[in-house]
BAFI-3210 file (N, C-alpha, C; in Angstrom, 3 decimals, decimal comma, padded with zeros to 6 digits):
// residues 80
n [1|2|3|4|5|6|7|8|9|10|11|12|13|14|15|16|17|18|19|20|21|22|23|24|25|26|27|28|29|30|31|32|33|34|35|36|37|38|39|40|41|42|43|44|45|46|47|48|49|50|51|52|53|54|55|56|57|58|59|60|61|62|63|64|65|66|67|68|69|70|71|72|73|74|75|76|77|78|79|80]
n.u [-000,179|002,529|003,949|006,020|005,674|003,730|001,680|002,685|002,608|005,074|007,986|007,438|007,469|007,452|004,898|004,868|002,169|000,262|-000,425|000,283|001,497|004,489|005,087|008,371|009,146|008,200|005,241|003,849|001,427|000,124|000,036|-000,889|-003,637|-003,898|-003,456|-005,790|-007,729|-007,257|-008,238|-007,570|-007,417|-009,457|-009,671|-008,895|-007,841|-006,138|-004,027|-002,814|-000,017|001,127|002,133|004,298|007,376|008,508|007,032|005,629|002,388|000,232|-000,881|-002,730|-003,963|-006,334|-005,725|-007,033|-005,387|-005,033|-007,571|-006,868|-006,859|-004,849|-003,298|-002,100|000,622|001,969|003,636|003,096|003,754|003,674|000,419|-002,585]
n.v [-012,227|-012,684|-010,878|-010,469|-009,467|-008,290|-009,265|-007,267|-004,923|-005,679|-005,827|-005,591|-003,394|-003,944|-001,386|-001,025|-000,722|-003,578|-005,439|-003,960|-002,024|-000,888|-000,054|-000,819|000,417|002,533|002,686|002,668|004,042|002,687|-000,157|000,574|000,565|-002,030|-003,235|-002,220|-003,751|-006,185|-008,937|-009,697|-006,778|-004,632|-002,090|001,291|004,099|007,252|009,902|013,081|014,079|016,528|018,227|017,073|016,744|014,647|014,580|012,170|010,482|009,678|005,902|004,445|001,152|-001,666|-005,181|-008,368|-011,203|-014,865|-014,420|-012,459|-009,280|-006,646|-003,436|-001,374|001,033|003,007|004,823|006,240|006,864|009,570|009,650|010,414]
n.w [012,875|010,668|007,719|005,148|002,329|-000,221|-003,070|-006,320|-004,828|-002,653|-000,774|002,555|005,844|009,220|010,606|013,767|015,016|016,200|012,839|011,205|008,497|006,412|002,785|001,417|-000,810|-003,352|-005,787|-009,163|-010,672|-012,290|-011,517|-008,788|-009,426|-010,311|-007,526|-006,338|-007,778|-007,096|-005,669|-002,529|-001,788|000,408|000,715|-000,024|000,172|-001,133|-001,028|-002,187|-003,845|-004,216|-002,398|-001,006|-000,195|-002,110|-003,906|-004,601|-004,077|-000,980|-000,609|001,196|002,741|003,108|003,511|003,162|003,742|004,238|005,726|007,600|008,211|007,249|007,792|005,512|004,465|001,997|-000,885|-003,986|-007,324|-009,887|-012,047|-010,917]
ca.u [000,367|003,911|004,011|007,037|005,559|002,430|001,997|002,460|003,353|006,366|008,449|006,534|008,083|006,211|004,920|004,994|001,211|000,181|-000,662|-000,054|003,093|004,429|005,390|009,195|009,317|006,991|004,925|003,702|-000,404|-000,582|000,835|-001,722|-004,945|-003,874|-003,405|-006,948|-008,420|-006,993|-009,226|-007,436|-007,645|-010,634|-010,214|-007,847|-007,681|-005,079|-003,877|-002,723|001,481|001,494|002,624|004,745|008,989|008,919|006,160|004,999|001,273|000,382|-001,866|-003,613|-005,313|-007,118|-005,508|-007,302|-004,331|-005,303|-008,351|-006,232|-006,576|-003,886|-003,324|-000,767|000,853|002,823|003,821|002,828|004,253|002,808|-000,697|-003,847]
ca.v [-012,631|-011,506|-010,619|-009,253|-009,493|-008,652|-009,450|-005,621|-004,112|-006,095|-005,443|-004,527|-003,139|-003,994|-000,183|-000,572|-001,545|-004,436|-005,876|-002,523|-002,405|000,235|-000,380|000,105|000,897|003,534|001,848|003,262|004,440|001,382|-000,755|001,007|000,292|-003,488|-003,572|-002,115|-004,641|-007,169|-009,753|-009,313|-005,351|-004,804|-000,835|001,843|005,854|007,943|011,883|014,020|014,031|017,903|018,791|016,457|016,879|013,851|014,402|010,599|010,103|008,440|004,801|003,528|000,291|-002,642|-006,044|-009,615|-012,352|-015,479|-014,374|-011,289|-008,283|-006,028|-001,852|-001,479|002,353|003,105|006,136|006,091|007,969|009,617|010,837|008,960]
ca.w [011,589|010,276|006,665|004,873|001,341|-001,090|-004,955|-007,242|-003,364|-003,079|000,467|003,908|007,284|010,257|011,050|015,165|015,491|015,306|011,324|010,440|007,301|005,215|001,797|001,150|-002,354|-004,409|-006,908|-010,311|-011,073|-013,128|-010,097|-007,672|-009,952|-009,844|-006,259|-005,647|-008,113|-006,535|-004,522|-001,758|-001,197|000,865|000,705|-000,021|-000,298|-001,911|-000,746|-003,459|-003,881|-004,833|-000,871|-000,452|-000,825|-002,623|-005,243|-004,428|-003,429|-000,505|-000,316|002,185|001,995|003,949|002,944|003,452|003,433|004,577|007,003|008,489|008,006|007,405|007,160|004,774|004,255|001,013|-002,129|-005,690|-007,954|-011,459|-011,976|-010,553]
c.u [001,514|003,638|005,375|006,425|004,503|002,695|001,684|002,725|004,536|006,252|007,693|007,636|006,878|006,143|004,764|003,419|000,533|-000,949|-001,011|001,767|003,333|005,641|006,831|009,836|008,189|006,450|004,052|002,161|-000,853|-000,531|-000,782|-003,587|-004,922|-004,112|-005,297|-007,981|-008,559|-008,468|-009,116|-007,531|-009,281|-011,049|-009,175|-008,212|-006,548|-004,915|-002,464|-000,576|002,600|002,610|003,350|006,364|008,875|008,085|005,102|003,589|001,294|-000,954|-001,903|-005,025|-005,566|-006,513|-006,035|-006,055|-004,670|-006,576|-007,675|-006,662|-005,529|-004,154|-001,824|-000,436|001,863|002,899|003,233|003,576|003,553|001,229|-001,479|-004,654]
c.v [-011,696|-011,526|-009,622|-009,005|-008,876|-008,074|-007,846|-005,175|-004,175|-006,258|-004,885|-004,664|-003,050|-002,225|000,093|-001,097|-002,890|-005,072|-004,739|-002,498|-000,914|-000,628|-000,063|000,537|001,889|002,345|002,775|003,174|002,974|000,424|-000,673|000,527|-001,184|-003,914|-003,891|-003,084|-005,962|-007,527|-009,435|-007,692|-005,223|-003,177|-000,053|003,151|006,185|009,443|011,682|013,836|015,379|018,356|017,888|016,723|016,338|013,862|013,242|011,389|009,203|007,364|004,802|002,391|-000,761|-003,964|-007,086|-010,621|-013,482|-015,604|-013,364|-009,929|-007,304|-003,974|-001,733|000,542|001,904|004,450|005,318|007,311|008,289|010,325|010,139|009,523]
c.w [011,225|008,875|006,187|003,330|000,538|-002,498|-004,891|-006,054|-003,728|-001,146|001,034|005,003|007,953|010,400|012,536|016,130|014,878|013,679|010,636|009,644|006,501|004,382|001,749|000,064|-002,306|-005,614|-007,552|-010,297|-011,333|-011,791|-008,954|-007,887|-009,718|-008,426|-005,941|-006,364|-007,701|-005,876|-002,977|-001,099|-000,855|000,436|-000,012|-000,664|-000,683|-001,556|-001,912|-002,656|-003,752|-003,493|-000,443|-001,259|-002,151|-004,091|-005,172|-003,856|-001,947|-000,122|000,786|002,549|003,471|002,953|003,569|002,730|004,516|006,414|007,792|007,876|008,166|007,371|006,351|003,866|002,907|-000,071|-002,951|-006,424|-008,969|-011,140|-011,528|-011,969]
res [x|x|x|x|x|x|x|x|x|x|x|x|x|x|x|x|x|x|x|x|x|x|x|x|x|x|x|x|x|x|x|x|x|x|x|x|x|x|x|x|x|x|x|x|x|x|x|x|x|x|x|x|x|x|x|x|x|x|x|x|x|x|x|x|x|x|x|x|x|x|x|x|x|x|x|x|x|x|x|x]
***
């Protein structure tokens, strides 16, 4: 399955394996709580932003889209 898209995500880049994506935006706390409420999110952890250049957090979730499973990498920004 190709996917370039998902609702409150937005934009995915294939990440190299396959139905594996990273996000290419940052999306906002509020943003990130929706995602994981979603129906579709099966899972998703969060590491801390503090150590990172950018400040951003980074997701990592489990997406169900039509019977697939996906891994989908991405930032957050703000506070959890």
């Amino acid at each position: 399955m190709t996917i370039s898209c998902l609702p409150i995500i937005g934009n995915l880049l294939p990440a190299g394996q396959p139905d594996s994506y990273t996000a290419t935006e940052p999306i906002g706390v509020a943003e990130l709580r929706e995602v994981i409420k979603s129906k579709w999110c099966l899972s998703c952890r969060t590491s801390d932003g503090s150590s990172t250049s950018t400040g951003c957090g980074t997701y990592y979730l489990l997406a169900e889209i039509d019977g697939d499973v996906l891994v989908v990498r991405g930032e957050f920004v703000g506070v959890r």
